[in-house]
VOZA-715488 format. One record per residue (C-alpha): residue in one letter; x negated, y negated, z negated. Coordinates in nm, 4 decimals. Layout:
N
R aa        X        Y        Z
R  a        X        Y        Z
...
END
This chain:
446
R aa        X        Y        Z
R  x   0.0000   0.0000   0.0000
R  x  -0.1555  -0.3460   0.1036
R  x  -0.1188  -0.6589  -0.1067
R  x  -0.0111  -0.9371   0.1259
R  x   0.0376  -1.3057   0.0714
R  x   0.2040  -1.5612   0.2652
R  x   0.1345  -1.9196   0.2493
R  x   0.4386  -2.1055   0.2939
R  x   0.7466  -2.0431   0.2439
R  x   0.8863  -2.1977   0.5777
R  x   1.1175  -1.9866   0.8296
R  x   0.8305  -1.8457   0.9393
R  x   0.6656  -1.7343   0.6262
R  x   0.9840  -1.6348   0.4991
R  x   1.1086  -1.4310   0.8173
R  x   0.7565  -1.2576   0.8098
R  x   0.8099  -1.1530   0.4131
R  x   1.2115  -1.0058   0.4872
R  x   1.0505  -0.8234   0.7500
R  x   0.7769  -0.6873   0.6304
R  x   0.9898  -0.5067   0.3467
R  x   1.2076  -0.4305   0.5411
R  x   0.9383  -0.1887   0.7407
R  x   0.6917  -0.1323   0.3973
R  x   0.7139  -0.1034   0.0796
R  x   0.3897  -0.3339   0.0666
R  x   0.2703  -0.5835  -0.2016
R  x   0.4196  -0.9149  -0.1162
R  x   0.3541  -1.2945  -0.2603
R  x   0.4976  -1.5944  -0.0887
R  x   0.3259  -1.8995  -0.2337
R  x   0.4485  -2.2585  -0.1724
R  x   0.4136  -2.5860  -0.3162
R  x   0.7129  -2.7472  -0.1707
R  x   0.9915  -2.5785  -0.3953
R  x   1.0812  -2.2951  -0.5952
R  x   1.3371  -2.1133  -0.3043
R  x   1.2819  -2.1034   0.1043
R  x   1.5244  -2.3468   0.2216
R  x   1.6246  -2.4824   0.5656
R  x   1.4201  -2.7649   0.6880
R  x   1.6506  -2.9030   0.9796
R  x   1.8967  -2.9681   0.7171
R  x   1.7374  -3.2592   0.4951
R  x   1.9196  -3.5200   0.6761
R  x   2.2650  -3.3697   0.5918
R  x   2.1544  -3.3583   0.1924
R  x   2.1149  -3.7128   0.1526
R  x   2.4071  -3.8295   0.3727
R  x   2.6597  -3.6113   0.1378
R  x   2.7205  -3.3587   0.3889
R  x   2.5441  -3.0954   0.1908
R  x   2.3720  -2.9834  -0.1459
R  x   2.0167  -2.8584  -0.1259
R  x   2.1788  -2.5138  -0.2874
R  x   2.3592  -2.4948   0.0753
R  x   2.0462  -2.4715   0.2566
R  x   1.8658  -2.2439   0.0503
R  x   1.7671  -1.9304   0.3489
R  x   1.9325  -1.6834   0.0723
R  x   2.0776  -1.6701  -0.2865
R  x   1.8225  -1.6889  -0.5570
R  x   1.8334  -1.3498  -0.6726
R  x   1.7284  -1.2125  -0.3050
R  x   1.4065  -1.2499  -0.3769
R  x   1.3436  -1.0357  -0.6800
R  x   1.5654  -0.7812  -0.5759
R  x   1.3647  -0.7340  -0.2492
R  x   1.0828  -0.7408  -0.4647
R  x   0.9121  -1.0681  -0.3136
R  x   0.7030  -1.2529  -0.5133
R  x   0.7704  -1.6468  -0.5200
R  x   0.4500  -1.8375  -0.6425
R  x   0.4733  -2.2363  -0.6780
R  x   0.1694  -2.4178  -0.6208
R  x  -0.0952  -2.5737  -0.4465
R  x  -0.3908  -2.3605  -0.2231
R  x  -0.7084  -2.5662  -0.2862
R  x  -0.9205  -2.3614  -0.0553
R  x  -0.9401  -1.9566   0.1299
R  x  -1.2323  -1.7705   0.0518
R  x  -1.1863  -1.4911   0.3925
R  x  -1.5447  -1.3386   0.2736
R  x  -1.3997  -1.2684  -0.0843
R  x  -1.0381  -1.2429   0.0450
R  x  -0.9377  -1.4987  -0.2539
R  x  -0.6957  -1.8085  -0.2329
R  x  -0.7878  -2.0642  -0.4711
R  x  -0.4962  -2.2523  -0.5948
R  x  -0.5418  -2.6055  -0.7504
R  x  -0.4343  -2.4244  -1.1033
R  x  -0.7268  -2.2787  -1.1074
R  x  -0.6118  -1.9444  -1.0408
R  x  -0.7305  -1.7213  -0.7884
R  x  -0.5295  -1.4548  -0.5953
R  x  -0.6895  -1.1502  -0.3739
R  x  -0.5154  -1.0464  -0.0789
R  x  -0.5240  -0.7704   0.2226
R  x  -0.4005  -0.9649   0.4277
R  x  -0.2999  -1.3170   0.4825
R  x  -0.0686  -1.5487   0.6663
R  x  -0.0718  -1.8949   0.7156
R  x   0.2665  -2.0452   0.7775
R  x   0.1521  -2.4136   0.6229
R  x   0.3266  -2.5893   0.8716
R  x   0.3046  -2.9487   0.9940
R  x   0.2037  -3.2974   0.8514
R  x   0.3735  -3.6296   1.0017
R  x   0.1028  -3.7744   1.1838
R  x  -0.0529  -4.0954   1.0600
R  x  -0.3089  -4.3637   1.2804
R  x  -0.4724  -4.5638   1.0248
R  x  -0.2451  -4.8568   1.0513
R  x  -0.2862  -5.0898   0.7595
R  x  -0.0506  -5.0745   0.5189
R  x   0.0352  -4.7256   0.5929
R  x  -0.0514  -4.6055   0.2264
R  x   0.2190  -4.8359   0.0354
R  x   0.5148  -4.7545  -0.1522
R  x   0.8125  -4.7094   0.0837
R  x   0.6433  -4.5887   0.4084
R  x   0.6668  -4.2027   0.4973
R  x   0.7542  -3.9433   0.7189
R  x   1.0272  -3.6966   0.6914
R  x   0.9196  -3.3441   0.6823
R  x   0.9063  -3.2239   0.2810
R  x   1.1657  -3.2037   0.0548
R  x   0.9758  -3.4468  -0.1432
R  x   1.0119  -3.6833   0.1874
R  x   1.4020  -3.6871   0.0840
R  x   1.3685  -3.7017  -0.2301
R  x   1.1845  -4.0286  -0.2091
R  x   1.3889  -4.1961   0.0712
R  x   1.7083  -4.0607  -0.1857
R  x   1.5402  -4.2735  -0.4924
R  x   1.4249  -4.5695  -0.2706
R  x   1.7733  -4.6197  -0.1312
R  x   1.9380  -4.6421  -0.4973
R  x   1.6918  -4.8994  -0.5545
R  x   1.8530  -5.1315  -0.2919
R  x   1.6928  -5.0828   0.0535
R  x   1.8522  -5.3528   0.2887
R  x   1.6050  -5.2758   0.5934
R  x   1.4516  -5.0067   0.7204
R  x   1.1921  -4.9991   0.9987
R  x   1.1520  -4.6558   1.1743
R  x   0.8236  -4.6042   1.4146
R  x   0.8595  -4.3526   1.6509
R  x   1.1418  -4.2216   1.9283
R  x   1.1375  -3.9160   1.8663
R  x   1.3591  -3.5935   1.6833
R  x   1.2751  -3.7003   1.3531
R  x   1.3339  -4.0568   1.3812
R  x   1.6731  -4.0617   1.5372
R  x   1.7326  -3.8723   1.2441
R  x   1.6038  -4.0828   1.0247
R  x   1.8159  -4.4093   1.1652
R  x   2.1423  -4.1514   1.1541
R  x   2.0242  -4.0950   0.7494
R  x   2.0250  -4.4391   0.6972
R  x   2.3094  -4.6166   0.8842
R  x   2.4974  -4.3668   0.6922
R  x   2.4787  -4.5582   0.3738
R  x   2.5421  -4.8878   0.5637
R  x   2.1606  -4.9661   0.5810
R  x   2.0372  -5.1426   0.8622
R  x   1.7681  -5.0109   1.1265
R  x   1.5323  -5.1080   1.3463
R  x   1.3907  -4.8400   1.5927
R  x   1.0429  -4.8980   1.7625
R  x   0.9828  -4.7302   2.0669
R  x   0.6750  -4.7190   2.2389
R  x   0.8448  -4.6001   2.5835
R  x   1.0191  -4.7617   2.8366
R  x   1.3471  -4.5308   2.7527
R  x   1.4023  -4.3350   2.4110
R  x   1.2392  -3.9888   2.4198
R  x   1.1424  -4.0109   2.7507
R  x   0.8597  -3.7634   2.7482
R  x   1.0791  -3.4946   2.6969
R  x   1.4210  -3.6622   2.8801
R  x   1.4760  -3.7390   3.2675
R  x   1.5597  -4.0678   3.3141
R  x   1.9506  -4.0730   3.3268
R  x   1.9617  -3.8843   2.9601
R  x   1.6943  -4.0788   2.8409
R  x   1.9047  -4.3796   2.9181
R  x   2.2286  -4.2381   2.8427
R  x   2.0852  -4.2243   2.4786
R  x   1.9464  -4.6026   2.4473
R  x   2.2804  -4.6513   2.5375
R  x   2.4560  -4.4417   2.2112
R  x   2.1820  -4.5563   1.9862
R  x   2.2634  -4.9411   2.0230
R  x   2.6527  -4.8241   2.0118
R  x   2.5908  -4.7060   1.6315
R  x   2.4164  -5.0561   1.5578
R  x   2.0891  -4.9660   1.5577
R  x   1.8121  -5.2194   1.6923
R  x   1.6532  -5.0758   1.9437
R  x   1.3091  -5.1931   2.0379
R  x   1.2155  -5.0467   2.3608
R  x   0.8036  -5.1142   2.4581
R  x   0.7182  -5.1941   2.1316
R  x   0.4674  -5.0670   1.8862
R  x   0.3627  -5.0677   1.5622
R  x   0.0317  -5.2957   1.4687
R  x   0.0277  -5.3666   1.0867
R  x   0.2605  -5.2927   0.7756
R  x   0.2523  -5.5756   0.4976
R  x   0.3265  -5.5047   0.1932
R  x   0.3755  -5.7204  -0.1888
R  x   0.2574  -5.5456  -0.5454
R  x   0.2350  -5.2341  -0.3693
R  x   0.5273  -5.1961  -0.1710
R  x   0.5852  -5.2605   0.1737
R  x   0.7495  -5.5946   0.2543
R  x   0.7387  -5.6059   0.6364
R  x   0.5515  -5.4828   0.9303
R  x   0.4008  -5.6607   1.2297
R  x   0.5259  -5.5677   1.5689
R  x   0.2441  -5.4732   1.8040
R  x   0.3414  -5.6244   2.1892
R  x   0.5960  -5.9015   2.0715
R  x   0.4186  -5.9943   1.7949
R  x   0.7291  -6.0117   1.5789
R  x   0.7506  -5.9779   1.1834
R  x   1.0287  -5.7926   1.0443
R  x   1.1243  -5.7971   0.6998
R  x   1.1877  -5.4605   0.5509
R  x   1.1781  -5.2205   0.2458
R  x   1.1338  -4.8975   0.3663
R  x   0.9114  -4.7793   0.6828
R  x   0.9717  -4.4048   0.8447
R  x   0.6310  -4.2974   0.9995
R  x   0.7536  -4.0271   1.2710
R  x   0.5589  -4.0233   1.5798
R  x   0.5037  -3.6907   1.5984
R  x   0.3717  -3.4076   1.3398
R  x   0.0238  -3.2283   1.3562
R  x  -0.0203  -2.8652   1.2139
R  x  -0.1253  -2.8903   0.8431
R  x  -0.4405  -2.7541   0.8095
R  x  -0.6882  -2.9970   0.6590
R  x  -0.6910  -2.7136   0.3509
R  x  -0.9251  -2.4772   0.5999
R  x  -1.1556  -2.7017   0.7525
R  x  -1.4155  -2.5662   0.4917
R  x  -1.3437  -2.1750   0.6025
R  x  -1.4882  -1.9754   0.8832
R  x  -1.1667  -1.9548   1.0832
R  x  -1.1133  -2.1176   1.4116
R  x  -0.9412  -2.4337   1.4483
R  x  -0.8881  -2.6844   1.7200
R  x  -0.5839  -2.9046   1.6779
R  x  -0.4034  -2.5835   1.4538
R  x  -0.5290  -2.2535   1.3738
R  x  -0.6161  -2.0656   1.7149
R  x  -0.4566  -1.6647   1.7398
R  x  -0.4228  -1.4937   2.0232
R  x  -0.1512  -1.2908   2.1600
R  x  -0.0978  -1.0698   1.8332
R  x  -0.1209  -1.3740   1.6328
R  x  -0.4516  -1.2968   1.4821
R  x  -0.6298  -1.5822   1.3304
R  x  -1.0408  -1.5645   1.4089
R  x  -1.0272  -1.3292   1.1042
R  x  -0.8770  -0.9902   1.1743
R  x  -0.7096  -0.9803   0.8558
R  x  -0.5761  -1.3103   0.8926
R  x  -0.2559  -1.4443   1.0824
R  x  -0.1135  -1.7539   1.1349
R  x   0.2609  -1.8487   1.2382
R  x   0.4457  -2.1311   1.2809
R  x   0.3860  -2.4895   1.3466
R  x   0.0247  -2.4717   1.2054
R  x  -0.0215  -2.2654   1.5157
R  x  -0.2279  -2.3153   1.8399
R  x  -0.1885  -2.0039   2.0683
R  x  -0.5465  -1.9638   2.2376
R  x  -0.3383  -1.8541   2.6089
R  x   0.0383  -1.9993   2.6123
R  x   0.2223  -1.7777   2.8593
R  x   0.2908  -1.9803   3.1924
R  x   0.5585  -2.2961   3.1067
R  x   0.4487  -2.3021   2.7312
R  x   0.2674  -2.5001   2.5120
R  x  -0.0238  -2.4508   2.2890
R  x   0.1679  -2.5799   2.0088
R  x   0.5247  -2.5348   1.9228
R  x   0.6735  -2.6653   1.6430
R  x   1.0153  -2.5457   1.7259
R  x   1.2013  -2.3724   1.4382
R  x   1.3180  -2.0933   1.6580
R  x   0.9495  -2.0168   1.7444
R  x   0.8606  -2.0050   1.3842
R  x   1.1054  -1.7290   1.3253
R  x   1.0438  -1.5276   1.6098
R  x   0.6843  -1.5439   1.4562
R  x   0.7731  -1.4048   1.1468
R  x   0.9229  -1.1234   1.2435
R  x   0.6771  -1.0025   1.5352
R  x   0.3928  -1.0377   1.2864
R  x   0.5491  -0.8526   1.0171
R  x   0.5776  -0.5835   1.3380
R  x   0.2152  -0.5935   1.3870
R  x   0.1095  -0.5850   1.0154
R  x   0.3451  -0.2731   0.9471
R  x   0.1597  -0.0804   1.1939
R  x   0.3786  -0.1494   1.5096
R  x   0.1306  -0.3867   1.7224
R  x   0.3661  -0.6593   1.8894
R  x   0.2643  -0.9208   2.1495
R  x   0.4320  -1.2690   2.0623
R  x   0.6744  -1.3637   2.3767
R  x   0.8933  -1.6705   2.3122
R  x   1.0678  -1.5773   2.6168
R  x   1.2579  -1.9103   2.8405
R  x   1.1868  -2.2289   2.6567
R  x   1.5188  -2.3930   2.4885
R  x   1.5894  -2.6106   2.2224
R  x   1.8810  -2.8185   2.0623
R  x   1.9036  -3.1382   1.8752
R  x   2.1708  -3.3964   1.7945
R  x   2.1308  -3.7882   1.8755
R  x   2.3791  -3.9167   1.6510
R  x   2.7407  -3.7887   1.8188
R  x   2.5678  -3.5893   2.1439
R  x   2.4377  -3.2632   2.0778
R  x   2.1417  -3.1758   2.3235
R  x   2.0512  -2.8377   2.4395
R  x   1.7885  -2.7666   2.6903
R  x   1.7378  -2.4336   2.8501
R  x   1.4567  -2.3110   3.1071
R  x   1.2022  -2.6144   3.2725
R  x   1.3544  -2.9480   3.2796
R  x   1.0448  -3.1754   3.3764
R  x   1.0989  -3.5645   3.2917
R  x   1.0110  -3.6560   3.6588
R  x   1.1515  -3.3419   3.9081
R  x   0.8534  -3.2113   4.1650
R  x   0.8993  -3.2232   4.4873
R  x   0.9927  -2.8285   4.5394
R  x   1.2831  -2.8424   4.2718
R  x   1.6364  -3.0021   4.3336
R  x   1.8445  -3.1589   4.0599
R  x   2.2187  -3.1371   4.0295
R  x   2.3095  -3.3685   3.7780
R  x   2.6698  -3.4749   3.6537
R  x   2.7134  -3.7707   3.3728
R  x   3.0532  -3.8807   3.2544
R  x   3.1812  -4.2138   3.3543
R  x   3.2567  -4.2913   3.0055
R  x   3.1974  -4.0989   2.7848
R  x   2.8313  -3.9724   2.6361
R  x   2.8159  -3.6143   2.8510
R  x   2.5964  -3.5276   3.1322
R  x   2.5108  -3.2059   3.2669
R  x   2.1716  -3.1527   3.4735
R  x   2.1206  -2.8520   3.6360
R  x   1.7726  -2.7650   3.8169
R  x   1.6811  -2.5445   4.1247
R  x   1.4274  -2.4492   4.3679
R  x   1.4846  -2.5977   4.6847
R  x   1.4175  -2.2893   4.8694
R  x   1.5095  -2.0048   4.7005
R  x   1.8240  -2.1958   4.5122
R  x   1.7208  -2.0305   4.2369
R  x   1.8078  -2.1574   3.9096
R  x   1.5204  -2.2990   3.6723
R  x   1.6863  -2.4582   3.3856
R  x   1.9757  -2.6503   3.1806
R  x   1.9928  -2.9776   2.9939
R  x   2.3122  -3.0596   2.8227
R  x   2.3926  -3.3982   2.6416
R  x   2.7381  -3.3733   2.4658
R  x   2.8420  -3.0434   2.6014
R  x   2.7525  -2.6895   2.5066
R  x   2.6116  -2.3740   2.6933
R  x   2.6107  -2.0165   2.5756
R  x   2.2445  -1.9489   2.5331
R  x   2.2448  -1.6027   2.6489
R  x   2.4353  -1.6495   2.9964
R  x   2.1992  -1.9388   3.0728
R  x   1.8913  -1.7386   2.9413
R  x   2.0272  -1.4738   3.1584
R  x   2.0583  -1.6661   3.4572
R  x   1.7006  -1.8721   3.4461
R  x   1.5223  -1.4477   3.3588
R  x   1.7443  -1.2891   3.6675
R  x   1.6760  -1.5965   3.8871
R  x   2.0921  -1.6471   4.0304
R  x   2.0854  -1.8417   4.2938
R  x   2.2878  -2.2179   4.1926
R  x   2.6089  -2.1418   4.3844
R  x   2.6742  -1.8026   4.2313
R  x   2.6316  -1.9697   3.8671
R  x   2.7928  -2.2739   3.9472
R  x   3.1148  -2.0556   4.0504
R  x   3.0973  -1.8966   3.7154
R  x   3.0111  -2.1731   3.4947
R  x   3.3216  -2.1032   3.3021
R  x   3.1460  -1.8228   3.1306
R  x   2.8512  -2.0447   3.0168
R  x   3.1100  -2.3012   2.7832
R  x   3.0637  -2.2941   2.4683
R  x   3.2303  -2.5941   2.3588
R  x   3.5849  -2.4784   2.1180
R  x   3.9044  -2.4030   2.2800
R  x   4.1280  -2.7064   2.4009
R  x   3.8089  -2.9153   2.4507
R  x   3.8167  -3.0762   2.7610
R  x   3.5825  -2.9051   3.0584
R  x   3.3486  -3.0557   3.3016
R  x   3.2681  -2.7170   3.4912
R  x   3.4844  -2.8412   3.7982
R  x   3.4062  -3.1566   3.7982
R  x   3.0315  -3.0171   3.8112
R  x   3.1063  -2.8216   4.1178
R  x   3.2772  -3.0737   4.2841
R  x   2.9350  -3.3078   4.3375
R  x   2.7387  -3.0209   4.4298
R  x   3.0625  -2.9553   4.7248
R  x   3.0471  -3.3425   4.8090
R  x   2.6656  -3.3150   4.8440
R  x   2.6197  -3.0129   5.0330
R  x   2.9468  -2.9709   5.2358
R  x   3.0284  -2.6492   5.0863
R  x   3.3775  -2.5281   4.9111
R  x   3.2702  -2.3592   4.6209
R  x   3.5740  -2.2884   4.3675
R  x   3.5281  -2.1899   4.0120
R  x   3.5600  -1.7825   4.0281
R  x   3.6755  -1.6991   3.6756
R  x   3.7958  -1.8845   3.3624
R  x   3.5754  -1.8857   3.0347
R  x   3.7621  -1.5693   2.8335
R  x   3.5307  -1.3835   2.5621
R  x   3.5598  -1.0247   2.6978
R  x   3.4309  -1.1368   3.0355
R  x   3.0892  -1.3168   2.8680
R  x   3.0673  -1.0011   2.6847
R  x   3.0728  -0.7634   3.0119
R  x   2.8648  -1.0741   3.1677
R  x   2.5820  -0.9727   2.9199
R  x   2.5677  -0.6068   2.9317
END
């Protein structure tokens, strides 16, 4: 029986422990010095704006733990010693493992602006993150300044405007989250951000953060040169894996900790999952990096594969990903590039009123589908994954697009007026082949 211990008790590190027992009766020790019980992440921004209680997020019920006989440890790793096999906890106390895996996640990123180290400027990644933002808005915040147009920022602005604070959004690019957006969603979304109230600086960067005994009191706006008076200042451009904690051991790091295909760290009895990870060779369309909460998970449980004795390669399969910009959930599915190459044709569809769109991408030669974006409308994830890994041609899904909807019954559907444009632009008479009924998804899907 090997004695294993996880660092971090993330959805990684925690998917990786429920799996390994579930395979072994191994030693296992989870150590984290977030909190006390694996909870979800992507749902800090719901605690503080009432919709939930952090005992809602928790991944299980507290006794799920013991009875699976996994070890929670809270605290603080100081350093790895991989010749000894010993963690080193900032208690003083030292553990010995078999194996080892790192699932220390991310860090928001920080670029040595001044003023960055005062009271009331942060990211939003810990549940210590809310837990300040929670205590400085009973003390009276008025303004808040968010850097950054990205995931965790628009949540951020959504946290506060909540509680009737008021926001300021700086964007560096021309169009919010336009790195990952084409233009027309990227647009579409300036568009909802300034309906909810929010000031939306477009262009604009961050140069200095002021601050009065201690606490932050403004910040200096880098192209306009503008001073904005504020309390509170949200740091989130971008996250970086969080492993400052190894840069004394002999493992391999670049931006995160390099594994290869397995998910084998440098050391052979050391892993890594999760957003502290850089995969050495990304399969074709993925990146290096990937700190996706899905990805985490699917982590966890193909390294508890490999460490119970069943080797397993790690395949995230077709990219996708959802978030929520205020009202308009997103969901992406296959390769939608912000600027569409020349050998790929776009069908896209946007509401004339409302905040939907539907994009739709395709080779021009083959007509076979390459991926999905949806803003404010939802897609079954396994007839769209199913359609991007058999390559269907666009006509023969856009005919049964019915059996992609997702969205709840009596919701309005844009499936028609989908096909439609793609009739008007091509001079074809395609008609919608079957409508959206469970049973026929479920035959759809084998």
């Amino acid at each position: 029986m090997a004695k294993i211990v996880i660092i971090g008790n993330g959805i990684a590190g925690s998917t990786a422990a429920r799996f390994i027992r579930k395979a072994s009766e191994n030693e296992i020790i989870m150590i984290s010095s977030e909190t006390d019980f694996p909870y979800s992440r992507t749902a800090l921004m719901y605690i503080y704006m009432g919709h939930m209680r952090f005992e809602n997020t928790k991944l299980y019920e507290d006794w799920f733990w013991e009875k699976n006989r996994i070890q929670l440890k809270k605290a603080f790793v100081q350093e790895i010693d991989t010749k000894g096999k010993l963690i080193k906890l900032t208690n003083e106390e030292v553990i010995s493992y078999d194996k080892l895996i790192l699932a220390t996640g991310s860090k928001p990123n920080k670029f040595g602006w001044p003023g960055q180290d005062l009271e009331g400027v942060q990211g939003l990644y810990h549940y210590q993150d809310l837990e300040k933002m929670e205590i400085a808005s009973q003390k009276g915040i008025k303004k808040a300044v968010i850097v950054g147009g990205g995931l965790i920022g628009i949540e951020m602005a959504e946290m506060f405007h909540s509680q009737g604070i008021s926001v300021t959004l700086l964007v560096r690019e021309d169009n919010f989250w336009n790195i990952v957006l084409p233009k027309e969603e990227s647009e579409m979304i300036n568009q909802h951000i300034l309906a909810h109230g929010i000031d939306l600086k477009l262009k604009e960067e961050l140069l200095e953060i002021k601050g009065e005994n201690g606490k932050v009191s403004s910040v200096i706006c880098k192209n306009s040169g503008e001073e904005i008076s504020c309390q509170f200042v949200g740091l989130t451009v971008g996250v970086s894996p969080n492993i400052d904690f190894l840069k004394s051991s002999d493992l391999t790091l670049i931006r995160g900790i390099v594994v290869n295909e397995y998910l084998e760290t440098s050391d052979k009895d050391i892993f890594a999952i999760g957003d502290c990870v850089e995969i050495a060779q990304p399969l074709p369309g993925r990146r290096p990096i990937e700190a996706i909460w899905y990805t985490g998970k699917m982590m966890g449980e193909t390294v508890a594969s490999t460490i119970c004795g069943q080797p397993r390669k790690y395949d995230p399969g077709i990219w996708y990903n959802s978030a929520k910009f205020f009202d308009v959930e997103y969901q992406v599915y296959g390769n939608i590039p912000t600027t569409i190459p020349d050998h790929i044709s776009s069908l896209y569809w946007q509401h004339p009123k409302l905040y939907k769109a539907i994009r739709i991408n395709y080779e021009k030669d083959t007509k076979v589908v390459t991926g999905f974006n949806l803003m404010g409308i939802r897609y079954r994830h396994e007839v769209c994954d199913k359609w991007i890994k058999d390559k269907i041609m666009i006509e023969e899904v856009l005919k049964n697009l019915s059996l992609a909807n997702f969205d709840p019954e009596f919701f309005e559907e844009y499936e028609g007026a989908l096909l439609q444009l793609y009739n008007q632009n091509h001079g074809t008479h395609l008609r919608l082949q079957q409508k959206r009924k469970l049973s026929l998804v479920e035959k759809f899907l084998g």
